[in-house]
C-alpha positions in Angstrom: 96.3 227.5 -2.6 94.5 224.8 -4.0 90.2 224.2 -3.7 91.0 222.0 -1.2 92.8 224.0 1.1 89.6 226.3 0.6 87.3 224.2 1.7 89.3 223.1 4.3 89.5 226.3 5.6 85.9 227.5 5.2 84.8 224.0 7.1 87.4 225.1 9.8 86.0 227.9 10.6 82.6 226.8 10.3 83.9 224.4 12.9 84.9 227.2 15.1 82.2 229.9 15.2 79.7 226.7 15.6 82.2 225.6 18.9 82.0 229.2 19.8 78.1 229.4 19.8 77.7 225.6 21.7 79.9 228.0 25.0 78.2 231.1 24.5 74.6 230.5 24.1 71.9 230.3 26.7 69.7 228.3 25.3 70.5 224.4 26.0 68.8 222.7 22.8 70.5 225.1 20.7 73.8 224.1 22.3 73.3 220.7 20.9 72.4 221.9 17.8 75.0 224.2 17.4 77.6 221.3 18.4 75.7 218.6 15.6 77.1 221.5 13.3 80.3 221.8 15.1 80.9 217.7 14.9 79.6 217.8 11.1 82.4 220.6 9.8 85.1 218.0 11.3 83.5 215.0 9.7 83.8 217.1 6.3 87.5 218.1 7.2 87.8 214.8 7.3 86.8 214.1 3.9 88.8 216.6 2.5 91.7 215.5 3.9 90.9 211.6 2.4 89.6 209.7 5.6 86.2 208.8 4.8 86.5 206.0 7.5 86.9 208.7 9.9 84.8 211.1 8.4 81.8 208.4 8.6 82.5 207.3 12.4 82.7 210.9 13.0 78.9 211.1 11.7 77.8 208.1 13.2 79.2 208.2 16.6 79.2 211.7 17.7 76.5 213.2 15.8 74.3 210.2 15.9 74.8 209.0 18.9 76.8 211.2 21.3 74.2 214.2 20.7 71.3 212.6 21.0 72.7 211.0 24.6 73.0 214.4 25.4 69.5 215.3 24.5 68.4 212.7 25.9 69.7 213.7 29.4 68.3 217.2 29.0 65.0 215.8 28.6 65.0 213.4 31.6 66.5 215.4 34.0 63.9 217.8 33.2 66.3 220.8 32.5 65.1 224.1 31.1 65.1 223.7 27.2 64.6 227.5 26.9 66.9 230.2 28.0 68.1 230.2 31.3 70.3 232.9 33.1 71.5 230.2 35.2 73.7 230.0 32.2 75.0 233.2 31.9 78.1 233.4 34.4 81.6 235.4 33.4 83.1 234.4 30.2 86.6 235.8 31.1 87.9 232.3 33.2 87.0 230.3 30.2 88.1 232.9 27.4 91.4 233.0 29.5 91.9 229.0 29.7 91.1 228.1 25.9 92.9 231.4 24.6 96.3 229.9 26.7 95.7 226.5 26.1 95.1 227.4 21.7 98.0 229.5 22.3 100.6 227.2 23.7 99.4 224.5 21.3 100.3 227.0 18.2 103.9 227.5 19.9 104.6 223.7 20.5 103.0 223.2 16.3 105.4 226.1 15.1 108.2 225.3 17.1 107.5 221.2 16.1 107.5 222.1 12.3 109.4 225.1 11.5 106.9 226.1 8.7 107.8 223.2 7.1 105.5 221.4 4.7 105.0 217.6 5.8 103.4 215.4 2.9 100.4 213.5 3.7 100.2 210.3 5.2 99.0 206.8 3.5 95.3 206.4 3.0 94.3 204.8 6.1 91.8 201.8 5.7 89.1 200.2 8.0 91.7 197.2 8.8 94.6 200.0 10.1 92.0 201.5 12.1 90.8 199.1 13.5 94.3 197.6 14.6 95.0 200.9 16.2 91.4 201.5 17.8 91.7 198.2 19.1 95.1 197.0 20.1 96.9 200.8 20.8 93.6 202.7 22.0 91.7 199.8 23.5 91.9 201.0 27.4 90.5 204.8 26.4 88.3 203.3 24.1 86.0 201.8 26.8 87.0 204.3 29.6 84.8 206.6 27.4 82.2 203.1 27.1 82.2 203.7 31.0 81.5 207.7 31.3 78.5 207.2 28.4 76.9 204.9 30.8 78.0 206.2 33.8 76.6 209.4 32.2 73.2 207.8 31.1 72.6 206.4 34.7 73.1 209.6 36.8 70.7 211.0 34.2 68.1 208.9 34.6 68.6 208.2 38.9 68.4 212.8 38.4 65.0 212.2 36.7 63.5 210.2 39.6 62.4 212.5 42.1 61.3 210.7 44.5 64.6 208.8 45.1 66.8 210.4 47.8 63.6 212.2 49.9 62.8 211.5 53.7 59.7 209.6 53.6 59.9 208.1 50.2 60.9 204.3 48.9 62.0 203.7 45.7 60.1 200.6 45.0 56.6 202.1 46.2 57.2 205.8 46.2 55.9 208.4 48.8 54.8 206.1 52.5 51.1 206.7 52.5 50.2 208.7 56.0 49.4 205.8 58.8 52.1 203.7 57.5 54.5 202.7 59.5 57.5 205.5 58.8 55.4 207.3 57.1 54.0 210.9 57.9 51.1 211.2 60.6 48.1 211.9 59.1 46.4 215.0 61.1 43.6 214.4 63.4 40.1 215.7 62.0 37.9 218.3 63.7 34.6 216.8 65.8 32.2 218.9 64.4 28.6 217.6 66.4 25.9 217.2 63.2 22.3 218.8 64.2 19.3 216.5 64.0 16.6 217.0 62.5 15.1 218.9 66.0 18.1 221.3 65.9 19.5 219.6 68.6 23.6 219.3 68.6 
């Protein structure tokens, strides 16, 4: 075993317990934390295994940019940063599904390979990439444009609250009472004032 495979391995499974902490913790900041580590193991897999391309994107794209989107939407729909035990629901259903899905993907991997060993591909460069981004990958490419923005609007239409209430407009927020559609303002007591005589 070679320092390579090493450091491949340690960034793996920094990969892993850092995946493993974004699911189990309660605290929502810290899940996007925990997933800027997650993202930044695989970017230095990446460089191990010689795409620096890849390993760079990987940087920019989803720890730059995907992450902060996500914060970003915390913060305008006004979510609880701190812990929250609206979080805390059974782990089994979700231990269940990734432990059959990690499973069945080993079985397919062994059964693919055989424990063979399968050299490493050519050195991929920003021109390959970009063919296969591009002209192969094109359609998912800006599916995933879509959901960001789609994503980035229901965040901030979630922040308004005033948009979707009875008795509210959008454009000039809550109907003052005595408009028209607006709420009835409530009629005030007569109190009689005493003069100066003590007269009513």
């Amino acid at each position: 075993m070679t320092g390579a495979d090493v450091l491949l391995l340690a960034l793996g499974a920094v990969a892993v317990g850092a995946g493993a902490l974004v699911v189990a913790t309660r605290h929502l900041v810290r899940a996007g934390l925990w997933l800027v580590v997650c993202l930044g193991a695989l970017a230095g897999d990446y460089l191990v295994l010689g795409a620096e391309l890849v390993a760079w994107v990987q940087v920019l794209i989803y720890v730059g940019a995907v992450v902060v989107l996500l914060l970003f939407a915390v913060m305008l729909t006004r979510a609880p940063i701190g812990p929250s035990d609206d979080l805390d629901r059974p782990g089994w259903p979700a231990a269940l599904i990734g432990g059959g899905s990690g499973l069945g993907l080993a079985v397919l991997l062994v059964d693919a390979f055989r424990w063979s060993r399968v050299g490493p591909p050519a050195t991929g460069t920003a021109e390959r990439l970009g063919e296969q981004v591009f002209r192969s990958w094109v359609l998912p490419f800006e599916v995933l444009s879509v959901l960001l923005l789609a994503a980035l609007v229901g965040a901030i239409v979630l922040s308004r609250p005033d948009i979707g209430r009875p008795g509210t407009t959008p454009e000039a927020g809550p109907a003052r009472p005595g408009a028209p559609g607006g709420p009835v303002e409530p009629a005030r007591p007569v109190v009689a004032a005493a003069d100066e005589g003590g007269r009513a």
